[in-house]
C-alpha positions, 0 to 999 in steps of 0.5 A, a space after each residue: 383326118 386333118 386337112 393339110 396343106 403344102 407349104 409355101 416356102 418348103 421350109 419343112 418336111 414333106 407331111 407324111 399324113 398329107 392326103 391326096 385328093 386323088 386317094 379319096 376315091 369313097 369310103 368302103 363300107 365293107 371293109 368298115 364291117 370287115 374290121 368291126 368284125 375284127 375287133 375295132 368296132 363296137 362289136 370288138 368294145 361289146 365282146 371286151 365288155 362282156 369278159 369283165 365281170 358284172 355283177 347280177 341283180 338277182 331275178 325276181 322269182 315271178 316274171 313281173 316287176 317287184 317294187 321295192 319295199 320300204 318296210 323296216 329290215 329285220 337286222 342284227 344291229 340295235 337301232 330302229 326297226 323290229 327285233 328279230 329273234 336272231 338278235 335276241 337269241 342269247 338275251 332269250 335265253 338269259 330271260 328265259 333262265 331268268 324266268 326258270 330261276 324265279 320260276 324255281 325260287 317261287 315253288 321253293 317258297 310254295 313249298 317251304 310254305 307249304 311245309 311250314 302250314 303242314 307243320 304247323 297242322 301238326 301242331 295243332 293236331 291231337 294224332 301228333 301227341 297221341 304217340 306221346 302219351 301212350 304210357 301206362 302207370 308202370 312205364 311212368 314208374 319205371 322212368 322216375 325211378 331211373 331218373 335217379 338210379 341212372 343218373 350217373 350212367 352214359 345214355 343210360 335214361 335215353 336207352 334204357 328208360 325211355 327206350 330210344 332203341 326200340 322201345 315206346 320212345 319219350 313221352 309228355 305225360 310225364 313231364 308235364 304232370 312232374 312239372 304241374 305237380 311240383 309248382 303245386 308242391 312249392 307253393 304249399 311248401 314254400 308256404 309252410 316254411 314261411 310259415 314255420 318261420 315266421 310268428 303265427 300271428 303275422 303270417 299271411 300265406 303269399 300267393 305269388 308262390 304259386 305265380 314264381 313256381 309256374 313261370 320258373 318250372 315250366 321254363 325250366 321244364 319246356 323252355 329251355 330244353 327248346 333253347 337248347 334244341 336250337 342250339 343243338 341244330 346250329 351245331 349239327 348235334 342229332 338229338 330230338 326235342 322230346 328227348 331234351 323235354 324229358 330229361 328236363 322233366 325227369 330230372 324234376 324228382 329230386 327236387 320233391 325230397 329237396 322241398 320237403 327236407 327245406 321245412 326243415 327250419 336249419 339254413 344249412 340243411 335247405 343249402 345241402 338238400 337243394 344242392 344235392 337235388 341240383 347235382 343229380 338233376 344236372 348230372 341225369 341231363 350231362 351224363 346222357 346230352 353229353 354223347 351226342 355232343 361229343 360223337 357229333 363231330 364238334 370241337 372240344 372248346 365248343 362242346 365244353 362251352 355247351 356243356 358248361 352253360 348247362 351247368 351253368 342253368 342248374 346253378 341259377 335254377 339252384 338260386 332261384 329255388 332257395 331265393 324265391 321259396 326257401 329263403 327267410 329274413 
């Protein structure tokens, strides 16, 4: 409360909160509580308080006092602290394909290597070549005849003399000995022709005949029916490999006849005899490749190119023949 007091000269208002000493009679007490209790004490404060809203602490689960802990929080943030496995749910799963997807290349390449030393015990086993030798003199027979009767006819070697359709299939018996049987007979042929045209006094029998006719026939033979199978593969044509090394050997025989007319001393008699002997063997390997390149689907322009360079082969194989064996200075 102020303390006022009257004025001297009474210039102003009288003071409408000037106290009179006689109205100071005590402070009530009760009615002090009495308006606390109505709301302008600090009870009516507390109960304005507690309409706000406080925010909780949560309790403790146990009745004790739980210090806090410093320990570092397991957060979804990058920063310091440990990972939790929230955080690195979707990298989990990325390293986990990542570890599946090497996983799976790496039994890929097991088994990719497995395949290749099973095949590879294939090879080298003799159960794998028996099936390939099981021919008797008859079905050898059989076989070099229709090398030449049948070489003009569509699939006709494949299906009927080696069987494809149900029949005992293609053999290595026979190319092989066609092929071994052959380099022996130009070496001695080839021979003979230098022989009969040279002066008897000065004739020198050449071994290297026998060398030129081992690497020439049996490239021809073996060889090059393997080249051309890896072709076959990048073009998606269906033909087996036995079946290209059997045309190829088969289509040996009519070289036989062409070396033993080439003694025969006339330049143009050895060029017409080697020349007919190329064109029977290379119609025998056209007549019956040229069905499955053409039913496999590919183009005209590549099957004409894979049929031309087969040709083409005959034509060197015809050259080296005369060059190499049948040629006189």
């Amino acid at each position: 409360m102020m303390d006022s007091q009257q004025p001297e000269d009474g210039e102003f208002p009288p003071n409408p909160f000037l106290s009179n000493p006689d109205d100071v009679v005590g402070i009530n007490h009760s009615g002090y509580n009495s308006h606390a209790s109505d709301g302008f004490g600090m009870q009516s404060l507390g109960s304005v308080q507690q309409q706000l809203p406080m925010p909780v602490p949560p309790a403790p689960s146990s009745g004790e006092f739980e210090p806090s802990s410093f320990a570092p929080v397991d957060s979804g943030y990058v920063g310091s602290g440990t990972m939790d496995s929230s955080f690195s749910g979707a990298g989990g799963n990325n390293e986990g394909s990542a570890r599946g997807g090497a996983t799976n290349v790496a039994a890929e390449a097991t088994t990719r290597g497995a395949g290749l030393f099973s095949n590879a015990q294939r090879c080298c086993s003799v159960d794998t070549y028996r099936a390939y030798y099981d021919v008797d003199t008859t079905d050898i027979a059989n076989r070099i005849v229709a090398s030449i009767t049948m070489c003009n006819i569509p699939d006709g070697f494949r299906h009927n003399a080696l069987g494809v359709n149900g029949g005992k299939g293609p053999d290595l018996y026979g190319p092989f000995w066609i092929t071994t049987t052959l380099v022996f007979f130009l070496a001695v042929t080839s021979n003979m022709h230098s022989y009969l045209h040279a002066d008897a006094k000065s004739f020198e029998a050449d071994i290297s005949h026998l060398v030129h006719a081992l690497w020439v026939l049996y490239t021809y033979s073996f060889v090059l029916p393997g080249l051309l199978f890896v072709v076959f593969r990048c073009f998606a044509i269906q033909m087996p490999l036995m079946e290209l090394v059997n045309l190829y050997g088969y289509s040996l025989i009519p070289y036989y006849g062409a070396a033993v007319l080439c003694l025969i001393p006339a330049g143009w008699l050895e060029w017409l005899v080697l020349l007919a002997a190329t064109c029977v063997s290379c119609l025998l390997i056209l007549r019956n490749v040229a069905g499955p390149v053409l039913s496999s689907g590919v183009s005209q322009e590549k099957a004409a190119i894979i049929l031309g360079k087969i040709m083409g082969y005959h034509v060197l194989f015809l050259l080296a023949m005369k060059f190499m064996f049948y040629h006189h200075k």
